[in-house]
N, C-alpha and C positions, 0 to 999 in steps of 0.2 A: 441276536438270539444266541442263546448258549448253550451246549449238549449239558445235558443234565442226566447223571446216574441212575440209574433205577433198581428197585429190592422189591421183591413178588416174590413172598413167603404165602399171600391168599389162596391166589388162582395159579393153576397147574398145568403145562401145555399138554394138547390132546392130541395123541398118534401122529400122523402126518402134518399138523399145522406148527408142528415144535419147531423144523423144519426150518421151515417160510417166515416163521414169527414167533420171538419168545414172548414180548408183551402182549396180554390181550388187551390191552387199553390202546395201541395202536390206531387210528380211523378219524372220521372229520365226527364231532358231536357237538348236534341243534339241540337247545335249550330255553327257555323263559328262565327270568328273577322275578319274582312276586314279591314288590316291596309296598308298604303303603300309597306310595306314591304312584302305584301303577307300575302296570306289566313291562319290563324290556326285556330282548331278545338275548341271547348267549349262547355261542358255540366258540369248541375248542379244537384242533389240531394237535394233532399227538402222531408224530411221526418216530422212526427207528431205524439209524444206521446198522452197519453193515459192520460195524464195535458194538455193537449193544446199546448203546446212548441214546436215551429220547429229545427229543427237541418238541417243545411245548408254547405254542399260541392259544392264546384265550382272546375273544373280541368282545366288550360286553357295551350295550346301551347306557350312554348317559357317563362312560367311561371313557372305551377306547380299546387301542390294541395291548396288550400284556402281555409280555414275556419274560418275566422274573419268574419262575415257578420250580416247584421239584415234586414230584411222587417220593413216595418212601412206602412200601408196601400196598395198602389199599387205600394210602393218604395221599390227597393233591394238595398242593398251596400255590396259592399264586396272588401275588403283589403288586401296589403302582403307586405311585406316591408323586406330590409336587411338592411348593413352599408351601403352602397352604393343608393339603387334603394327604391323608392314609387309606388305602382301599385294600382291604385283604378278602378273596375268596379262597375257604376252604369247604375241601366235599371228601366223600368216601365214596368209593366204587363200589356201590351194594350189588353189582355184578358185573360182567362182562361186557354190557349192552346199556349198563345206568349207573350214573352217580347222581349223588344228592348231597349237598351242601348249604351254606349259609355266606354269607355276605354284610362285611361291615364296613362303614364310612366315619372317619374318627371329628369330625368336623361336626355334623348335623348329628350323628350318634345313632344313623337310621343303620339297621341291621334285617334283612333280608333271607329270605330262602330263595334257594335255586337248585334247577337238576336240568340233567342234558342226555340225551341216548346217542349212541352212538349209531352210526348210519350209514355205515363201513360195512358192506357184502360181508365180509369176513367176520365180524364181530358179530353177527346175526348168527352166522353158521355156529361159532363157537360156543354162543350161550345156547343154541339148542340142544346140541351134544353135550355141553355141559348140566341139562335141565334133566333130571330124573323122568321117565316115563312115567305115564299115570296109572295106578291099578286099574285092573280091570273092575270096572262096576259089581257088583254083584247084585245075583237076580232077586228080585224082589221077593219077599216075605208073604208067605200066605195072609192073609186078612185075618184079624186077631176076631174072636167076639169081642162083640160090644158091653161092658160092663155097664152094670143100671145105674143112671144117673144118680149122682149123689145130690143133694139138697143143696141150692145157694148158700154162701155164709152170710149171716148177719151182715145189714150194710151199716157200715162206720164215714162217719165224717171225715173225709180228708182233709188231714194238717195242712195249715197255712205255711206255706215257707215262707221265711224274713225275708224281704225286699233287699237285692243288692244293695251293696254301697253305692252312692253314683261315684264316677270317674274324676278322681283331683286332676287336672293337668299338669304335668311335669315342667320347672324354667323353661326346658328346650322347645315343649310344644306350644307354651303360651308368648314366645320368643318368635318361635315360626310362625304361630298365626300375625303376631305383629309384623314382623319381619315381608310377609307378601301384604300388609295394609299399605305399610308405609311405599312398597316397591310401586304400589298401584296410586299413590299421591305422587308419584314420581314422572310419571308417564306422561303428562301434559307439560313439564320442563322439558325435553329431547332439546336436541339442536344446538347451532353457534352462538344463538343470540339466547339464550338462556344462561349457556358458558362465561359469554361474554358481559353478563350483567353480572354476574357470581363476581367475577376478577372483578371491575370497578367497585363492585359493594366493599372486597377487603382489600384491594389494592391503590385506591381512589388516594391516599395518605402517606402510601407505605414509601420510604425513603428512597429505596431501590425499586424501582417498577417491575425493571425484569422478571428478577426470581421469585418476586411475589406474586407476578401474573405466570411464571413456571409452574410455579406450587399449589398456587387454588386449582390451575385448569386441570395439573395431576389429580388434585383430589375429586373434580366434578366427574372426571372419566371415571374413575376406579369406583364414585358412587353412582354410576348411570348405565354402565357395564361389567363390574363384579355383581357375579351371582350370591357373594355372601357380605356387599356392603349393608345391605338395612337388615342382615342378621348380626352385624356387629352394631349398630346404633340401636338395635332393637334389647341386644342382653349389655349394652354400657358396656359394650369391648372386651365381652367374656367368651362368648363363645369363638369368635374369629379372631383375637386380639390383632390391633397396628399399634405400630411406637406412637406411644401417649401422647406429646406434643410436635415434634418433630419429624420430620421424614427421616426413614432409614431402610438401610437394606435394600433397594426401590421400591418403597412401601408408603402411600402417604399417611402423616399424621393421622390418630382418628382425631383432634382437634379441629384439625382443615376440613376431614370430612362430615365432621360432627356440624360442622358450623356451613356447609355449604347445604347442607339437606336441611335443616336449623330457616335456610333464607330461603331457599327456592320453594321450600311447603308451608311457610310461615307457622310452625309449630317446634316449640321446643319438649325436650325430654326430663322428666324431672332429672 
């Protein structure tokens, strides 16, 4: 984790906690992400040396721990990334006590909201003193008379609104729904001896036995255990791209694994 600068032109510290704490963003903050896909948890750590430097953890469901991140006045960022996936969450401190942000996955393209309060003693106290008091109500108004009812208007026919468009599906969503079919034709292949019928179907000929029983059984794993193999057989190696024929990078072919999902579901892709 790395101390990370901070710039707080927003929020202003208040009499005695200027003290004790220059950042009000300071504190542990529980949160939900509301993504289509369903609700996961998020909370952040925001911590502040004794230099002024924060040091920033994020934990988020379906993700993990983060800690690439930076504030820059009421702005947070924060990043994670593998070979495969991009995850950026940014939010704004709409106070003392809550930010509210958004969430994007550069893979699947699913983009999110999310907010988290903070739940730090201290950050509670602060946004109260920070909250303006309420006016005083004032007292109610003597009872007006009653003016004489005036006459209904004329009843008119209410307009027909046009019928929405219905909803085209987008590649990505008509990709995913294929994407969990094909994952669900997959689930009665599990196992060694599934594996092992893959390898003699393409290796049965092959001159070198070895590396062609290396290479299919890399690609039956990566198609039986990646979360995004039958969304790459599913968009023809657009949305997840693998190197085209060959392994590379330790990545297998999508050739090998085009062709073992091809035999183990006995259906091809146009």
């Amino acid at each position: 984790m790395r101390a990370i600068p901070v710039l707080l032109p927003v929020f202003v510290a208040v009499s005695g906690l200027a003290a004790a704490q220059t950042s009000p963003f300071v504190g542990h903050w529980d949160g939900m992400q509301h993504c289509p896909t369903g609700e996961r948890s998020v909370s952040l750590d925001i911590a502040q040396g004794a230099d002024g430097f924060l040091t920033i953890t994020m934990k988020a469901g379906g993700v993990g721990t983060i800690s690439d991140g930076h504030i820059v006045g009421d702005t947070i960022t924060m990043n994670w990334s593998n070979f495969l996936s991009h995850v950026t969450f940014t939010g704004r401190f709409v106070s003392p006590a809550r930010v509210e942000g958004t969430y994007h996955e550069s893979i699947t393209g699913e983009d999110c909201t999310w907010e988290a309060t903070n739940a730090s003693p201290q950050s509670q106290a602060l946004a109260e003193m920070m909250t303006p008091a309420a006016a005083p109500t004032p007292a109610p108004a003597a009872p007006a008379q009653a003016a004489p009812a005036s006459p209904p208007p004329p009843m008119r026919q209410a307009a027909i609104s046009p019928q929405a468009a219905p909803h085209v599906p987008t590649d990505l969503e008509r990709w995913k729904a294929e994407a969990e079919a094909d994952r669900a034709k997959l689930s009665a292949h599990q196992g060694a001896e599934a594996k092992a019928s893959a390898v003699a179907q393409f290796c049965a000929y092959a001159p070198e036995q070895a590396p062609c029983a290396a290479r299919i059984g890399e690609a039956y794993e990566f198609l039986m255990h990646n979360a995004y193999a039958t969304l790459t057989i599913a968009s023809r190696n657009k949305a997840v791209p693998l190197p085209e024929m060959q392994p590379a990078a330790g990545m297998p072919s999508y050739y090998d694994v085009y062709q073992v999902f091809a035999f183990l579901t006995r259906s091809g892709k146009p």
